[in-house]
C-alpha positions in Angstrom: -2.9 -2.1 25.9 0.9 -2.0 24.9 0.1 -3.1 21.2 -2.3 -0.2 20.4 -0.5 2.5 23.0 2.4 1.6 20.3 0.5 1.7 17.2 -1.1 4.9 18.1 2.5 6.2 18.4 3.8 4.9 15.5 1.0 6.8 13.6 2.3 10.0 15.5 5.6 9.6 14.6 4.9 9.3 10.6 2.6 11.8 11.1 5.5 14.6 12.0 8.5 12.8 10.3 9.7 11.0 7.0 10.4 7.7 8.2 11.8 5.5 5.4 13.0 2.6 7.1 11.8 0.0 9.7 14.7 0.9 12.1 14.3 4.5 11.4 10.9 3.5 13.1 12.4 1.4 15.8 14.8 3.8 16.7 12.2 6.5 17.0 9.8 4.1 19.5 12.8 3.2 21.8 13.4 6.6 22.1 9.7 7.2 23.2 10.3 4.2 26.0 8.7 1.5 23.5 11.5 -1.7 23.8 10.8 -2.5 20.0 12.4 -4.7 17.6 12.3 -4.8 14.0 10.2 -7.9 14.0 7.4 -6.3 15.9 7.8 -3.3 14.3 7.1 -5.0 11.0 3.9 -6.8 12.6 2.9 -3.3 13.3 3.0 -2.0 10.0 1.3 -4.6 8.2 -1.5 -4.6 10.9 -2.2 -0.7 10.6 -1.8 -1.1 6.3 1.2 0.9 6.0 2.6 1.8 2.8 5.5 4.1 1.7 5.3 7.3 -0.6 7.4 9.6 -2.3 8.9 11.7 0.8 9.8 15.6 0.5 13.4 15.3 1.7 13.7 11.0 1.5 13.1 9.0 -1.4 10.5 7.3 0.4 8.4 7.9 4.2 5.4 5.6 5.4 2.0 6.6 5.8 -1.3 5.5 6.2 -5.2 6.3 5.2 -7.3 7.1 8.5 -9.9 4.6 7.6 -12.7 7.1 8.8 -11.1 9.7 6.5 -13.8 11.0 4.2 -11.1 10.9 1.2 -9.6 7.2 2.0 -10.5 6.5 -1.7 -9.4 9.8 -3.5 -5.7 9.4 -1.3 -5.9 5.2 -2.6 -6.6 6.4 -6.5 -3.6 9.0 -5.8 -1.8 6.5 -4.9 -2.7 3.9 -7.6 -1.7 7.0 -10.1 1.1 7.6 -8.9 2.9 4.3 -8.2 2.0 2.3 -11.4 3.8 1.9 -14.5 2.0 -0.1 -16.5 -1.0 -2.1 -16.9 -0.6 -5.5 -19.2 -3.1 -8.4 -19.4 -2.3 -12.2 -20.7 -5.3 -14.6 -21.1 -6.9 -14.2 -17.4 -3.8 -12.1 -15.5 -3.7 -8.9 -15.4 0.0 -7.6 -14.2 0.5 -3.9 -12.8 3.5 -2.7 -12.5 4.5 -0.1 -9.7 7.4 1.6 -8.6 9.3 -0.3 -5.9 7.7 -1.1 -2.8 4.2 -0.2 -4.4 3.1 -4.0 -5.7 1.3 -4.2 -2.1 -0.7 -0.7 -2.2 -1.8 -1.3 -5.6 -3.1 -4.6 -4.6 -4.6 -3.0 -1.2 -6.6 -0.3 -3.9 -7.6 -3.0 -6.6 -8.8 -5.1 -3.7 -10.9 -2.2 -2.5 -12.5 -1.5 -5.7 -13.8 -5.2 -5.9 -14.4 -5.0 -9.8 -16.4 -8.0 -11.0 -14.4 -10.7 -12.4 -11.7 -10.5 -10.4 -10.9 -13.2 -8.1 -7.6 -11.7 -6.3 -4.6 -10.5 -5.9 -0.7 -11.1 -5.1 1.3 -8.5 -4.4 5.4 -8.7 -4.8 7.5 -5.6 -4.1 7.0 -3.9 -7.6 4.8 -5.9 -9.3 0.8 -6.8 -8.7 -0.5 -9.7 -10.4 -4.2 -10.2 -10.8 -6.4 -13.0 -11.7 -9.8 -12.5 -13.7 -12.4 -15.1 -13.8 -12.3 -15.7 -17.4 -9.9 -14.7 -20.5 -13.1 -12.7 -21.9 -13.9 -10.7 -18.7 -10.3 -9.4 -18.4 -10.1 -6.6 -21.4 -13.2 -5.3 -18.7 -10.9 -5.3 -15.9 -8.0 -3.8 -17.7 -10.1 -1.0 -18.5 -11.5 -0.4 -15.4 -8.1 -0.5 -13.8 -6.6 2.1 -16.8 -9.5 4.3 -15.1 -7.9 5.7 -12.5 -4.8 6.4 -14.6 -6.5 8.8 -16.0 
């Protein structure tokens, strides 16, 4: 019960404030009686698929999709938009490029999309790299990808 009591608050707290860092996040649980490190808070954000955007007044805040949110993929495609780069494809990879601390949301959203061809993903801090079944499949996949670019 302590997990999820905690989880639910840490969706509160990004909720009503910009938090950038994990011990911005720690600091705000211990203050709500949660006895948090910055290990568990880190389990906690991968298990609830937290990602970081641009903030209003930081560079950068977590948030999250509400998985029964009617616009979960809209937000995601905002997302891709907005964090990548560049799209560039070599024989059966396909690398995106994101702004930092994106690589893992991109990969979240391409892994969503399940496009035929691709196999998977693995996602590095600013970079996605992803691996089509077959050299001649991946121009398809590029495309697809440069889709929700536009």
């Amino acid at each position: 019960m302590r997990r999820s009591a905690r989880q639910q608050a840490i969706l509160e707290i990004i909720t009503r404030l910009e938090i950038e860092t994990q011990e911005e996040l720690c600091d705000e649980l211990n203050k709500m009686n949660f006895n948090v490190t910055q290990a568990t808070v880190s389990r906690d954000i991968k298990e609830l698929q937290l990602f970081k955007v641009n903030g209003e007044t930081k560079k950068y805040k977590y948030a999250y999709v509400d998985k029964e949110d009617e616009e979960v993929s809209g937000k995601m495609q905002n997302l891709f938009k907005n964090c990548t780069q560049s799209i560039t494809a070599a024989n059966n990879l396909i690398v995106v490029k994101t702004m930092m601390g994106n690589g893992g949301n991109a990969g979240v959203f391409v892994d969503s999309l399940g496009i035929e061809g691709v196999i998977g993903c693995v996602a590095g801090v600013d970079t996605l790299l992803i691996v089509v079944d077959s050299n001649e499949r991946t121009p398809y996949v590029q495309d697809k990808l440069r889709e929700y670019l536009l």
